[in-house]
PyMOL CGO cylinders between C-alpha atoms (Angstrom):
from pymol import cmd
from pymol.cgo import CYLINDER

trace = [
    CYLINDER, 41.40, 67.54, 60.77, 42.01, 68.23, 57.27, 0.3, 1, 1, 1, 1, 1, 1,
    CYLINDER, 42.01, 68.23, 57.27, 41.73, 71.49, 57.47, 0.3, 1, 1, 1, 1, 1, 1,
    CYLINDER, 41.73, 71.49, 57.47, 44.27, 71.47, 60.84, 0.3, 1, 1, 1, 1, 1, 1,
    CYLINDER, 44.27, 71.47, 60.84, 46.32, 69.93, 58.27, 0.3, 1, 1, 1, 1, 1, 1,
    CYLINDER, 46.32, 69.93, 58.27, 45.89, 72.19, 55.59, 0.3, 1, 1, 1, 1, 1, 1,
    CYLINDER, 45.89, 72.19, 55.59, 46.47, 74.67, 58.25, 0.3, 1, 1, 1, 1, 1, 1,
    CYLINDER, 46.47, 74.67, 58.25, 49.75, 73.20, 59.61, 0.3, 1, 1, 1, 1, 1, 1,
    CYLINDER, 49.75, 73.20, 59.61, 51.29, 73.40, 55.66, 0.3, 1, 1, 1, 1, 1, 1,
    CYLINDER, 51.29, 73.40, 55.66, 50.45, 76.42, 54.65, 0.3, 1, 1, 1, 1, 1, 1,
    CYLINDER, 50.45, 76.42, 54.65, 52.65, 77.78, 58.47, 0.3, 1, 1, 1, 1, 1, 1,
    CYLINDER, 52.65, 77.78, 58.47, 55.17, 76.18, 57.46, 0.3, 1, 1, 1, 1, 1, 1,
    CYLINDER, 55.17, 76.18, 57.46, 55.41, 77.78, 54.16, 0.3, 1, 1, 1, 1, 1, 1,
    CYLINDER, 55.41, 77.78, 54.16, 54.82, 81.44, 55.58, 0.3, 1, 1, 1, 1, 1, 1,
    CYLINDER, 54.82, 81.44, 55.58, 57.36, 80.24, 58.58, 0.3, 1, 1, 1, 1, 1, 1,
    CYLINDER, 57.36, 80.24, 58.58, 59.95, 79.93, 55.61, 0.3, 1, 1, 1, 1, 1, 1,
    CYLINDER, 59.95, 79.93, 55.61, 58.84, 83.17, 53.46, 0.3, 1, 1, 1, 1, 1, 1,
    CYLINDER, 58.84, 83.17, 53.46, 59.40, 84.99, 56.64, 0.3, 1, 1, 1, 1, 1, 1,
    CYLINDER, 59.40, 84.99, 56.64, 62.64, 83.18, 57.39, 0.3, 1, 1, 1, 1, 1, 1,
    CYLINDER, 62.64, 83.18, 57.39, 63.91, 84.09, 54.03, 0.3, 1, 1, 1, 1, 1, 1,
    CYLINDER, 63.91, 84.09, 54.03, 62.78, 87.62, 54.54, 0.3, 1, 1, 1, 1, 1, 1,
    CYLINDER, 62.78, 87.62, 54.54, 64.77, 87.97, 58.05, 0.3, 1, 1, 1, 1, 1, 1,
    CYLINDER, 64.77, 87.97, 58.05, 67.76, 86.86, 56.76, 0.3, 1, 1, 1, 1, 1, 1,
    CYLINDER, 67.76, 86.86, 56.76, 67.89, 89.32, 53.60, 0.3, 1, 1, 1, 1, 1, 1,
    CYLINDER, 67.89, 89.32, 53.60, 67.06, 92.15, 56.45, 0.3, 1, 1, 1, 1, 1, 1,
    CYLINDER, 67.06, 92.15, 56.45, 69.88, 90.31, 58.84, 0.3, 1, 1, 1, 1, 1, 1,
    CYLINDER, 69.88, 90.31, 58.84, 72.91, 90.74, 55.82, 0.3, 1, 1, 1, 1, 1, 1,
    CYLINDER, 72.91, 90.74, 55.82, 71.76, 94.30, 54.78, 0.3, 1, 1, 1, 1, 1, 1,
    CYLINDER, 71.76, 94.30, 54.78, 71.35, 95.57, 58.21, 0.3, 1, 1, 1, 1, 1, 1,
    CYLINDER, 71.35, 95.57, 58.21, 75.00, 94.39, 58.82, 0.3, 1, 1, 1, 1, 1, 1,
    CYLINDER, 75.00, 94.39, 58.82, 75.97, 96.10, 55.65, 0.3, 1, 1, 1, 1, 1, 1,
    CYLINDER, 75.97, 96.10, 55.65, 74.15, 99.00, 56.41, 0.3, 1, 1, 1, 1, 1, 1,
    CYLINDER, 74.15, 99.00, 56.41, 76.39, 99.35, 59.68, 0.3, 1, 1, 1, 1, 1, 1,
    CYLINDER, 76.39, 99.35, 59.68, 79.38, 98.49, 58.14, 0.3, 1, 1, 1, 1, 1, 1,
    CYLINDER, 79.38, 98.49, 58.14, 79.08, 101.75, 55.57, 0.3, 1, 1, 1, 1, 1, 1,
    CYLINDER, 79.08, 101.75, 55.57, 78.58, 103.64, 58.49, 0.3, 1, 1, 1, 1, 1, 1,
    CYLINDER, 78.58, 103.64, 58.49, 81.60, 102.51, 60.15, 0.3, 1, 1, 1, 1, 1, 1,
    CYLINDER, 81.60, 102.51, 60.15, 80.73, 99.54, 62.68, 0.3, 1, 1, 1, 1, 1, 1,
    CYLINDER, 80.73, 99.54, 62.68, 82.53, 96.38, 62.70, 0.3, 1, 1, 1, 1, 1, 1,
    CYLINDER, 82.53, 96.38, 62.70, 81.51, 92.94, 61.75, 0.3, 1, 1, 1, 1, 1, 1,
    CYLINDER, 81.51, 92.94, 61.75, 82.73, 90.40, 64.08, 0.3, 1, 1, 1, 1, 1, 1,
    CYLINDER, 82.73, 90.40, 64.08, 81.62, 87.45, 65.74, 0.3, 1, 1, 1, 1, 1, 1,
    CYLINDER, 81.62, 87.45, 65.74, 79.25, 89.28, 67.98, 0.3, 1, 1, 1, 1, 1, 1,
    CYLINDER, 79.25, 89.28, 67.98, 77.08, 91.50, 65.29, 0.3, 1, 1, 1, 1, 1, 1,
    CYLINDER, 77.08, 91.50, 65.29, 73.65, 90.53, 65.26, 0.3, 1, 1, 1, 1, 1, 1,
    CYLINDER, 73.65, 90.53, 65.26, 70.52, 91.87, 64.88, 0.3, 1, 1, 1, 1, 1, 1,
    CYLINDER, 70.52, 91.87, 64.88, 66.63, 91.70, 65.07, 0.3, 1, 1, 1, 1, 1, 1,
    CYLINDER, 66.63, 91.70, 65.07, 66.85, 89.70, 62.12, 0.3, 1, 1, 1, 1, 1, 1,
    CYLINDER, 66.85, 89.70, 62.12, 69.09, 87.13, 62.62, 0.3, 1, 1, 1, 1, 1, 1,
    CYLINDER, 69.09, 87.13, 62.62, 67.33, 86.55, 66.00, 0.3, 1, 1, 1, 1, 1, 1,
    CYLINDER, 67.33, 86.55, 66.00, 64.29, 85.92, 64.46, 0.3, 1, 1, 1, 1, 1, 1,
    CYLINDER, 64.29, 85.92, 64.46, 65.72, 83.78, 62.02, 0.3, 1, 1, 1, 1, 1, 1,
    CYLINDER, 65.72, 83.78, 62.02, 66.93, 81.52, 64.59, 0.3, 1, 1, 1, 1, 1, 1,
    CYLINDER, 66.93, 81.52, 64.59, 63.83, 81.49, 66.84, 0.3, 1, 1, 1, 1, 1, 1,
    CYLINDER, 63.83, 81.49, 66.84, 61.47, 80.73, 63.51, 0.3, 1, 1, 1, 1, 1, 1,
    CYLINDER, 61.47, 80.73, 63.51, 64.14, 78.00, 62.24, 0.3, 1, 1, 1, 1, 1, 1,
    CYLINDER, 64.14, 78.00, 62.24, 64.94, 76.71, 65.49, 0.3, 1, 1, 1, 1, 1, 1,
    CYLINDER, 64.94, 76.71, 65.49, 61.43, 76.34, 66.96, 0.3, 1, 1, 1, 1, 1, 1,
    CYLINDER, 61.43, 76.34, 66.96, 58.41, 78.10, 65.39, 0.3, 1, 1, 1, 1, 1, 1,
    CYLINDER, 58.41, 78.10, 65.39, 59.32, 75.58, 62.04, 0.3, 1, 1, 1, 1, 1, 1,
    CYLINDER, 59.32, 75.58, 62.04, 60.22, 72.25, 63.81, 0.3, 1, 1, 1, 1, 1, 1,
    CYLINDER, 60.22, 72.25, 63.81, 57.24, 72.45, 66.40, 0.3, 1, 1, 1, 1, 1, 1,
    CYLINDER, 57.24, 72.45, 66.40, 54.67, 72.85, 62.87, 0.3, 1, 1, 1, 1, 1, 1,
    CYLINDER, 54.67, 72.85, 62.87, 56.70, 70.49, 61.36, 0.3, 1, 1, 1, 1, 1, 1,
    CYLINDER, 56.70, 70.49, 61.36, 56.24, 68.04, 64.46, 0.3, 1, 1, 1, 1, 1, 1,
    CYLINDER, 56.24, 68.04, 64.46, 52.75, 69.45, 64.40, 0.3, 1, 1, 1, 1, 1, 1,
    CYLINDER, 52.75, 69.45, 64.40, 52.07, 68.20, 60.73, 0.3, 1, 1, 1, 1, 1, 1,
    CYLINDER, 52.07, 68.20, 60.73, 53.05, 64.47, 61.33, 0.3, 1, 1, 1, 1, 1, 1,
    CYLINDER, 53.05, 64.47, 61.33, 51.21, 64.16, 64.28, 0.3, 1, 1, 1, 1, 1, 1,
    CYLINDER, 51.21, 64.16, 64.28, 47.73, 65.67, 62.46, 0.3, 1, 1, 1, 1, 1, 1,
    CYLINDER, 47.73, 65.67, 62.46, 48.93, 64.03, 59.30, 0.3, 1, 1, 1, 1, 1, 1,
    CYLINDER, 48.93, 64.03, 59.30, 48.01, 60.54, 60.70, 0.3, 1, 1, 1, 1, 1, 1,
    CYLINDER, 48.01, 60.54, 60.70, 44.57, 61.76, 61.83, 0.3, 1, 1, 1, 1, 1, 1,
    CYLINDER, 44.57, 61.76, 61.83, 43.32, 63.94, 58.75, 0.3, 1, 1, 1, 1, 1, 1,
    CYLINDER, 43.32, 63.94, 58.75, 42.51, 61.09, 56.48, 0.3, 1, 1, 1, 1, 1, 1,
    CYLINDER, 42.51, 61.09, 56.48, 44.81, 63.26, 53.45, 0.3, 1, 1, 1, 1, 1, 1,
    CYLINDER, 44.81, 63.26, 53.45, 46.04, 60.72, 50.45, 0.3, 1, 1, 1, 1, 1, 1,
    CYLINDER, 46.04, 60.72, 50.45, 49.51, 60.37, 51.01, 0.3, 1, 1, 1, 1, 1, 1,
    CYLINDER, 49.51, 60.37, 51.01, 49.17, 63.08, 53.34, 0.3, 1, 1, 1, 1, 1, 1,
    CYLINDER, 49.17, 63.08, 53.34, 51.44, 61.41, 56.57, 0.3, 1, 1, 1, 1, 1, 1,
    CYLINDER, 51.44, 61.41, 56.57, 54.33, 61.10, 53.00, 0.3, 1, 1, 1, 1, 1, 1,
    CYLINDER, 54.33, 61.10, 53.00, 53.88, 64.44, 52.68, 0.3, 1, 1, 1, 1, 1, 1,
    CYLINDER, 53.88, 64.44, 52.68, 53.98, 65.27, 56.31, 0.3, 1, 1, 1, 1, 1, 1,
    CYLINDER, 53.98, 65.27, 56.31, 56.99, 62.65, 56.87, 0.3, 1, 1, 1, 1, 1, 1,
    CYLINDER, 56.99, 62.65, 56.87, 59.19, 64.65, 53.63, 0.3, 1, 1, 1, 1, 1, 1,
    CYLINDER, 59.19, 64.65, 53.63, 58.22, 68.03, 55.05, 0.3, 1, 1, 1, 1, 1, 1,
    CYLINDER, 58.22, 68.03, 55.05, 59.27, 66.94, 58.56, 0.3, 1, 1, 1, 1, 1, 1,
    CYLINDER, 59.27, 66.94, 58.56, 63.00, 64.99, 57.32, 0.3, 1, 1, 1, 1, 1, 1,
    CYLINDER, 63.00, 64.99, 57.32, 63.32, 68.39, 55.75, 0.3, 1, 1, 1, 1, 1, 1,
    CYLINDER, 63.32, 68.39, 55.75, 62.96, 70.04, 58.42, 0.3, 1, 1, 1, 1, 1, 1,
    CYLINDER, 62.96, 70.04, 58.42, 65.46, 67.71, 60.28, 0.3, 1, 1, 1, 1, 1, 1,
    CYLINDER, 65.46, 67.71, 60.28, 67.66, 68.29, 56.75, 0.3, 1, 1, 1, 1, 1, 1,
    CYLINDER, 67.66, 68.29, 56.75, 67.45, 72.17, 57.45, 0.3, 1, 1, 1, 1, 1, 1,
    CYLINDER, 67.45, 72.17, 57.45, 68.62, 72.12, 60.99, 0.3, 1, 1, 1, 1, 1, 1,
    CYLINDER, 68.62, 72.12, 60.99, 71.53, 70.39, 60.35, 0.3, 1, 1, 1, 1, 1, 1,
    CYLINDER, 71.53, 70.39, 60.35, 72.75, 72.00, 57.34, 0.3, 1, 1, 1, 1, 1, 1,
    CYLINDER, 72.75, 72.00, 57.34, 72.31, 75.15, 59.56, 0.3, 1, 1, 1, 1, 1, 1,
    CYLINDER, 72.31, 75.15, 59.56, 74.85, 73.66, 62.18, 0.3, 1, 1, 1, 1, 1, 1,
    CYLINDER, 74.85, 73.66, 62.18, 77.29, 72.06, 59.69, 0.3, 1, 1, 1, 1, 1, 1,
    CYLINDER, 77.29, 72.06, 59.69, 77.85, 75.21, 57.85, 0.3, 1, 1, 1, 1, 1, 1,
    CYLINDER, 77.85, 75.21, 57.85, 79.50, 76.94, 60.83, 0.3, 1, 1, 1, 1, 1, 1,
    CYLINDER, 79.50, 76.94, 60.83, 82.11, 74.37, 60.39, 0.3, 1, 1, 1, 1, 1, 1,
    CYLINDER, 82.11, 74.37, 60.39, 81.71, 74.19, 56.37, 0.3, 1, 1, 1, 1, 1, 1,
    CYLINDER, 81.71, 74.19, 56.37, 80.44, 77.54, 55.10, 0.3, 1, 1, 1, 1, 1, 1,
    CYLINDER, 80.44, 77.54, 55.10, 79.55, 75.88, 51.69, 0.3, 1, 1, 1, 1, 1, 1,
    CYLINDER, 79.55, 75.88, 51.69, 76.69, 73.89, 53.04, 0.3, 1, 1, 1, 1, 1, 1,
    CYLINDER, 76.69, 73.89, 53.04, 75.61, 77.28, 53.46, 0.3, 1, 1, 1, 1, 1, 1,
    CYLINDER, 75.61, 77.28, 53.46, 74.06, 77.17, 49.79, 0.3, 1, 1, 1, 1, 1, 1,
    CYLINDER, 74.06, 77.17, 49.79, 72.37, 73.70, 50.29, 0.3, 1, 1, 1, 1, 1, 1,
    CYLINDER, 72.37, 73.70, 50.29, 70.77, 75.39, 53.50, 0.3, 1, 1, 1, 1, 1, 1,
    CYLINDER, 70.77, 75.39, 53.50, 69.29, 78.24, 51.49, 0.3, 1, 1, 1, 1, 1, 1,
    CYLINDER, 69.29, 78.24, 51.49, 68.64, 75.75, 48.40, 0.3, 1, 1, 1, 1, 1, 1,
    CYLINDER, 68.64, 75.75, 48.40, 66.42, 73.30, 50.85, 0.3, 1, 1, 1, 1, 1, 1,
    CYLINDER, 66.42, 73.30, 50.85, 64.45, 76.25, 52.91, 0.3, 1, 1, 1, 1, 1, 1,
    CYLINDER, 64.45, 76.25, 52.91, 62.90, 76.12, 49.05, 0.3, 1, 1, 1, 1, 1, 1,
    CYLINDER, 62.90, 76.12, 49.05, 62.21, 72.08, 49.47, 0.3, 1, 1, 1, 1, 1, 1,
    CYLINDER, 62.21, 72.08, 49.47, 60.78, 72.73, 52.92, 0.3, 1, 1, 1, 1, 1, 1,
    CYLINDER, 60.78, 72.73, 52.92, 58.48, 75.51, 51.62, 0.3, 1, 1, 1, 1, 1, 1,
    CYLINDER, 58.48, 75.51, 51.62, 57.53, 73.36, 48.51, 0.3, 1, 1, 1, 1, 1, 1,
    CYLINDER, 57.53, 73.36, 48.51, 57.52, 69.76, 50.04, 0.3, 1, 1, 1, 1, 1, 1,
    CYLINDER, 57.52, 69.76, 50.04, 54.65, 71.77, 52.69, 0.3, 1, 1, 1, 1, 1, 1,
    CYLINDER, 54.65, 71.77, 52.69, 53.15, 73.34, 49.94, 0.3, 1, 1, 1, 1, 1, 1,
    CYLINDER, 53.15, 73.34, 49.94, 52.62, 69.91, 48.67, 0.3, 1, 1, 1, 1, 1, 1,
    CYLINDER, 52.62, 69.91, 48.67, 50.94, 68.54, 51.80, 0.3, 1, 1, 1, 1, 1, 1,
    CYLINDER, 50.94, 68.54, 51.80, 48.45, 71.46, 51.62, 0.3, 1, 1, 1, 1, 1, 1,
    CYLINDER, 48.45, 71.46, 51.62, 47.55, 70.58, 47.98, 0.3, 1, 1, 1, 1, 1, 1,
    CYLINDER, 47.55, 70.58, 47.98, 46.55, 66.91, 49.30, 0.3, 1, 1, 1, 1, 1, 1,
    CYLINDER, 46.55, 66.91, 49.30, 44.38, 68.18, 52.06, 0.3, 1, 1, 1, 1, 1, 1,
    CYLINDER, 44.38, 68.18, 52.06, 42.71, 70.86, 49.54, 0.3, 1, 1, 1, 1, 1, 1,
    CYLINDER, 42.71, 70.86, 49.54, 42.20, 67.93, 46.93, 0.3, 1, 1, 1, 1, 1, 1,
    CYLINDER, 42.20, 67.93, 46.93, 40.69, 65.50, 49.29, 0.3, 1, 1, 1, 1, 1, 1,
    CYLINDER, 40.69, 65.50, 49.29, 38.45, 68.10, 50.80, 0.3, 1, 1, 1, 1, 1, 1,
    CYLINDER, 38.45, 68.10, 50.80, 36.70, 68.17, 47.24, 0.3, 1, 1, 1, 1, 1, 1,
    CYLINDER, 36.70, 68.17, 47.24, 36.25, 64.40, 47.81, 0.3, 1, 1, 1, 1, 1, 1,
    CYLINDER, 36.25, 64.40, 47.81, 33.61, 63.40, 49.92, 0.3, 1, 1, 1, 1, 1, 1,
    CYLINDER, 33.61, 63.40, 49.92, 34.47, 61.26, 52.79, 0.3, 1, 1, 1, 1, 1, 1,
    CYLINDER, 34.47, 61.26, 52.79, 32.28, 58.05, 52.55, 0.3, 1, 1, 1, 1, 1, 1,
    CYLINDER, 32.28, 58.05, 52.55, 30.68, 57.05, 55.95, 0.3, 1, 1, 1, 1, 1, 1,
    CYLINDER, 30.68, 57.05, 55.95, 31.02, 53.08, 57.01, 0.3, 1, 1, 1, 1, 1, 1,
]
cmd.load_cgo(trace, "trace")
């Protein structure tokens, strides 16, 4: 299980190097087409922005969910914490997303805790791959 959990953390962490990578693509692709004449509007999107919202609206909370689930299974010190931050995070992330629309501001916070998501997960791995040094005792 430890290694499901290890597993689980280091997703999430790809999930949000790829979401970062999307996005970049998303914003020049627009720019791209706006230099070549097209129109930015309310209806311009693109592969990337459509895989930034199927990894950060599902692929990312269903790990997430994923993690705290395995986390109280794997026997990882402080490893249903670390699962539990990496999950509110999550939660954190989704709703910045949503209140941006409304307060583009909160944009920055959403892009500021994609990095707290990808660390908080990186942390969970870090328990699993320090107590799988430790040998489990058997009762």
């Amino acid at each position: 299980m430890r290694s499901v959990y290890r597993g689980l953390s280091g997703l999430i962490t790809l999930g949000v190097v790829i979401q970062l990578a999307v996005v970049a693509a998303a914003w020049f692709l627009i720019l791209d087409d706006v230099d070549n004449g097209g129109v930015f509007d309310n209806n311009t999107r693109n592969w990337g922005h459509d895989v930034h919202s199927v990894v950060g609206m599902t692929v990312i909370p269903l790990l997430a969910i994923a993690l705290l689930v395995v986390s109280f299974f794997a026997r990882v010190p402080g490893g249903v914490k670390w699962a539990a931050l990496t999950f509110g995070a999550v939660v954190l992330q989704i709703v910045l997303a949503f209140a941006s629309y409304g307060v583009p501001g909160l944009g920055a916070l959403h892009g500021l805790n994609a990095l707290a998501v990808a660390g908080l997960a990186q942390m969970a791995g870090r328990q699993a791959t320090k107590a799988a040094a430790v040998p489990v005792a058997v009762a």
